[in-house]
C-alpha positions as a printed Julia matrix, in Angstrom:
115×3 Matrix{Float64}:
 -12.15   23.36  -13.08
 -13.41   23.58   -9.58
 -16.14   21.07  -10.28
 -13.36   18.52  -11.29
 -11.32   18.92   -8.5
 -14.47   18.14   -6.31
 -15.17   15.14   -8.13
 -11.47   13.99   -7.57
 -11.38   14.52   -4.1
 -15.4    12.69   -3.66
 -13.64   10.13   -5.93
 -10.47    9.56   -3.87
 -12.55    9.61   -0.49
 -15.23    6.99   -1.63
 -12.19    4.44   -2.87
 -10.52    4.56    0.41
 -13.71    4.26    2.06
 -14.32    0.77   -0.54
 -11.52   -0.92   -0.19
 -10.11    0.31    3.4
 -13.91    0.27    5.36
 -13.26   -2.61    8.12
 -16.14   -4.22    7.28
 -17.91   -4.84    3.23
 -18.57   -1.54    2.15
 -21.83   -1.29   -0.06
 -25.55   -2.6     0.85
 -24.41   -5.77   -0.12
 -26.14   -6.47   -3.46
 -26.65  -10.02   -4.69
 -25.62  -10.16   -7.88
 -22.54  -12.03   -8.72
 -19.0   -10.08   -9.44
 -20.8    -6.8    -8.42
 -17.56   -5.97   -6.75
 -15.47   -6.58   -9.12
 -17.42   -3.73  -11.14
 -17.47   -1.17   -8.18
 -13.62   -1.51   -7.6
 -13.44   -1.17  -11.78
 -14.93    1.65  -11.3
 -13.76    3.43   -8.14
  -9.88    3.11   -9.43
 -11.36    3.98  -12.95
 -12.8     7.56  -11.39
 -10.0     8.11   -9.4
  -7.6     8.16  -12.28
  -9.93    9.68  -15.06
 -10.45   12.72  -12.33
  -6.98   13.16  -11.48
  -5.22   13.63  -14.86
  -8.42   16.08  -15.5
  -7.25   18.29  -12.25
  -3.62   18.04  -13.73
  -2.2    15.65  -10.8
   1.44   14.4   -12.62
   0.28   11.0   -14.48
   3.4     9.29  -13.34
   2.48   10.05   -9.99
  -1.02    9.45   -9.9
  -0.96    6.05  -12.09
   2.08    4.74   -9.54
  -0.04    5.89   -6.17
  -3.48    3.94   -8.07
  -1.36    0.94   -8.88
   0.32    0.48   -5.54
  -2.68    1.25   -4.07
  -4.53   -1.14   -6.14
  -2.38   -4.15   -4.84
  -1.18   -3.03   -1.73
  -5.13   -2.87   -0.4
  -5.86   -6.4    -0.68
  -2.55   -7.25    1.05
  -3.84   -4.8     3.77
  -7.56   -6.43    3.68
  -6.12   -9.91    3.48
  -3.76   -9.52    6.51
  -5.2    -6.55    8.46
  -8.63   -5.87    8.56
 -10.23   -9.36   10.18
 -13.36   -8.55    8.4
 -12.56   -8.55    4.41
 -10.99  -10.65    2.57
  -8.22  -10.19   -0.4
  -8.82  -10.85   -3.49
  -6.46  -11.22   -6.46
  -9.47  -10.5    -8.83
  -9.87   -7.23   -6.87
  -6.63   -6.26   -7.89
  -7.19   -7.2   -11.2
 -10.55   -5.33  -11.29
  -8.39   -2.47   -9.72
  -5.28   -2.79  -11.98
  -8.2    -2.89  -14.99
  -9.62    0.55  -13.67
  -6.77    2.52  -13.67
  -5.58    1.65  -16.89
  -9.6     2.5   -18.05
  -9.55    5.92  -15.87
  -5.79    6.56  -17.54
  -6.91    5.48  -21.17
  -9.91    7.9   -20.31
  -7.99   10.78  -18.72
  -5.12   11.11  -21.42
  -7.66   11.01  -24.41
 -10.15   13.55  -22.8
  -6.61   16.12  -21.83
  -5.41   15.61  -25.16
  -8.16   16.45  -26.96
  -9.72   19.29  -24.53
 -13.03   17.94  -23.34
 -14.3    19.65  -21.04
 -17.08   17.79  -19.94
 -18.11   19.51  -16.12
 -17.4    23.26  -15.5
């Protein structure tokens, strides 16, 4: 169980670090909707880790989702350097219903997956 709760906590530190950084997080690859994918993914983790450690799934899925739009408001009218995006949120919104589809079916049915 220890080895989820470190993936939680890596997971909740690198999607704060994505979508709060003051400046484009990433080495800037050039392939087209690439960040779409990485904030898929980052809200995706972030939820499929958390039910795994137990956090309360009303809880969790309320923090990801407020999070999820609340971030571009903050990068839209607060950080001078990024930009909001409603397709962010999407991409966002997207993950944590992925990481919560993910999270419920792998608690329900015991997988253990990491020790």
């Amino acid at each position: 169980m220890w080895a989820w709760r470190v993936a939680f906590v890596a997971a909740c530190a690198l999607q704060l670090y994505g979508v709060y950084a003051p400046g484009e997080p990433g080495p800037g690859i050039p392939i087209p909707g690439i960040d779409k994918v990485a904030h898929f993914a980052l809200f995706a983790a972030v939820g499929f880790t958390g039910l795994k450690v137990g956090v309360p799934a009303r809880w969790l899925l309320a923090v990801l989702v407020v999070n999820a739009v609340g971030s571009e408001f903050i990068q839209h009218y607060l950080l001078p350097h990024r930009d909001g995006d409603l397709y962010d949120a999407l991409a966002d919104l997207l993950g944590v219903a992925a990481g919560a589809w993910g999270g419920f079916r792998a608690v329900r049915t015991g997988t253990t997956g990491l020790t």
